[in-house]
Phi, psi and omega in degrees: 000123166330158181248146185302129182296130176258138184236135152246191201198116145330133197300165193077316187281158188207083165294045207254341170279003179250335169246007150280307183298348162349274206282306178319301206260337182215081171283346183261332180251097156338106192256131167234123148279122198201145167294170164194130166353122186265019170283338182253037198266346182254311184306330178291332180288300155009256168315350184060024167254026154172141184291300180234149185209136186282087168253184193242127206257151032252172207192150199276158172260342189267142177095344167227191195231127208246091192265125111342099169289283175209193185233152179252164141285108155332095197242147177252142188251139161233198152311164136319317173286341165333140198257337078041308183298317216270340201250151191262356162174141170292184133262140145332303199291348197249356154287323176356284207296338182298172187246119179251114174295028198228170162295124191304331181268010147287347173208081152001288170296346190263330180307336190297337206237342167348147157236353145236032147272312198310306203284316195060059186265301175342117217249098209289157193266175200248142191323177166182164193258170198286315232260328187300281171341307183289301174310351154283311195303335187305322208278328204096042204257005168152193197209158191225144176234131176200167176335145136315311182320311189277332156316313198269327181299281210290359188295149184226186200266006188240005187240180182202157182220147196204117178328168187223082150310144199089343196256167176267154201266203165205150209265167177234130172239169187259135192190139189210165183277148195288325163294357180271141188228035171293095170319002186248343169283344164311300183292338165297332186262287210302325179292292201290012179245019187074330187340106129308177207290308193259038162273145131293142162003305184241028179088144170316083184317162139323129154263142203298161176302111146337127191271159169280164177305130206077013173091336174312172185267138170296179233190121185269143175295103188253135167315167179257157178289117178335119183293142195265177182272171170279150202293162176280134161271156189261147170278152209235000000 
């Protein structure tokens, strides 16, 4: 029996429309799919427990091969009653005055503008998990910036999330060991890069011209172009 293509996903990432085509197109090669912590998102790769894994960059790169997808939009979480909630997307800058529940150098933009970094007032916050963080920001005890995807994973009826301008977004890639050579990781990067089933790697070639009597090359049959009406004379 095949042994299953292991796929895994960063919290947030939702592949379920690449492992539908998955299931369609390799009814004979079993896929198990599972999240994984994104502190462990490379380490499952190693370790050799999954073959491809949907991660959240930046990510160490070395011994593997790293495909971009796409970028999330930043969101910032607050309570509900946050004065933040009333507005349809922040600035960075306009957070300054806030408590960030996170380590500051996970969002850059916002330690330049901190005024309790400046201030040194600032109270270090103890780890915490994304899930963690929002039931604190929930109680109103300070705020968190992450992925909309995780905003959205992790939402309760008592927070709000609001895009965040100035922050960067952050990608999501696609990644594998570089050593690895299962011809089925191949066929997996063609489904999340759209290839269709009869495309190749580098796309569906042209077919060649059909030769004429003698070996020539044929002369391709170009439509004749549609007659156009007669042009208008202009008044003088």
């Amino acid at each position: 029996m095949t042994e299953p293509f292991r796929v895994r996903f960063a919290p947030g990432v939702t592949p379920d429309k690449w492992l539908k085509i998955w299931a369609s197109r390799m009814p004979a090669s079993p896929l198990e799919a599972a999240q994984v912590e994104e502190a462990g998102q490379t380490a499952v790769l190693r370790a050799g427990e999954a073959d491809m894994c949907f991660v959240r960059l930046p990510v160490d790169r070395e011994g593997l091969h790293v495909i971009p997808l796409y970028g999330e939009v930043p969101v910032v979480v607050v309570a509900k009653d946050h004065p933040v909630a009333a507005f349809d997307e922040v600035a960075v800058a306009d957070l300054a005055d806030e408590h960030l529940l996170q380590d500051p150098d996970d969002v850059p933009e916002w330690r330049a503008v901190a005024r309790e970094l400046r201030d040194g007032t600032r109270v270090d916050v103890p780890t915490m998990t994304v899930k963690q963080a929002v039931e604190v920001a929930a109680a109103g005890a300070g705020i968190v910036i992450v992925p909309m995807s995780l905003a959205r994973l992790h939402h309760r009826k008592d927070v709000v999330h609001r895009p965040v301008t100035g922050v960067a977004e952050r990608q999501v890639a696609l990644a594998w060991r570089a050593d690895d050579e299962d011809p089925r990781v191949e066929t997996f990067i063609g489904i999340v890069r759209g290839r269709t089933e009869q495309s190749s790697r580098g796309g569906a070639a042209a077919p060649a011209p059909k030769k004429a009597a003698g070996g020539r090359r044929a002369t391709p049959t170009v439509a004749p172009r549609p007659r156009r009406g007669t042009p208008r004379r202009r008044s003088r």
